[in-house]
C-alpha positions, 0 to 999 in steps of 0.5 A, a space after each residue: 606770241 599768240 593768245 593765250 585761247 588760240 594757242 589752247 585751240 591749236 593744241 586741242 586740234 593737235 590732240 585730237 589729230 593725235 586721237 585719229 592717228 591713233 584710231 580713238 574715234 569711230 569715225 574719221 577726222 581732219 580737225 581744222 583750226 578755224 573761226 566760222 562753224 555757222 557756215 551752211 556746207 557745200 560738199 556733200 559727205 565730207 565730215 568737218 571736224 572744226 577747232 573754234 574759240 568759244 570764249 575767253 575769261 580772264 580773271 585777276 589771279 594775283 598783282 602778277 598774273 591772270 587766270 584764262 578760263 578758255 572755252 574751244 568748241 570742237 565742230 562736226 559737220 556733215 552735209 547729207 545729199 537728197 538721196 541720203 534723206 528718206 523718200 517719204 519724210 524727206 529726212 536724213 535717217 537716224 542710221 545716219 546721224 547716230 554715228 555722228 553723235 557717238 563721235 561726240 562723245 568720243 571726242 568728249 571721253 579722249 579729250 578728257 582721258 588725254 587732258 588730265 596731265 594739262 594741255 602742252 600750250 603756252 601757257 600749258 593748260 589745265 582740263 576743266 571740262 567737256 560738254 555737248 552743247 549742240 548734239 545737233 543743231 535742228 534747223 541744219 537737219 531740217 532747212 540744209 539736211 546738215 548735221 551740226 554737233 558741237 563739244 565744248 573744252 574748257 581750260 584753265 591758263 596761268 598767264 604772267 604779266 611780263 
């Protein structure tokens, strides 16, 4: 049996493969369960979509039971080359960028829509909330030309002591 957070995660990245299957999101994705968004990219133009555990907390629910708020940030990365990036400023142009921050909202807005009758995890799940921490992550734009955004899914599991 796995934890109560790894199998959230590994629903949420289900379920967002469900979403491009089902061509929800405006750009394609491959959702990865993994552990490490921090990492700097080495293939250029490969978006990564990256399933990660943020927290867990777990909270007395009774004598029998505890309540495992789990937090899973859903990672986009993106790594531009030089001739991606403007000649005079040497940044990566917002016609770049723009797309990959509306795949963050699109990503909140399915996730939410998709959650609201409970994540299919053991044990099942209930949607909390959706947010975007990191519409970008500054220094990957400016030091690796790497675009970083994240969301973060919280949901709430009821977990039986056995």
């Amino acid at each position: 049996m796995a934890a109560v957070v790894v199998s959230v995660a590994e629903k949420l990245k289900d379920l967002l493969q469900a979403g491009q299957d089902a061509e929800a999101f405006s750009t394609d994705i491959t959702p990865v369960r993994g552990y490490d968004t921090t990492e700097v990219l080495q293939d250029l133009d490969t978006l990564h979509c990256d399933v990660v555990i943020a927290a867990t907390t777990p909270e007395l629910r009774s004598r029998v039971g505890l309540d495992y708020l789990c937090e899973v940030d859903v990672a986009i990365r993106k790594k531009f080359g030089v001739a991606d990036a403007d000649a005079d400023t040497g940044r990566v142009p917002n016609t770049s960028i723009d797309p990959l921050v509306l795949l963050l909202e699109e990503i909140v807005e399915y996730v939410a829509a998709k959650s609201r009758r409970g994540l299919a995890s053991t044990p099942p799940a209930a949607w909390k909330s959706a947010v975007i921490p990191v519409p970008f992550h500054p220094e990957h734009l400016q030091e690796h030309r790497q675009f970083t955004g994240v969301v973060r899914v919280t949901y709430e599991a009821q977990k039986t002591a056995s």
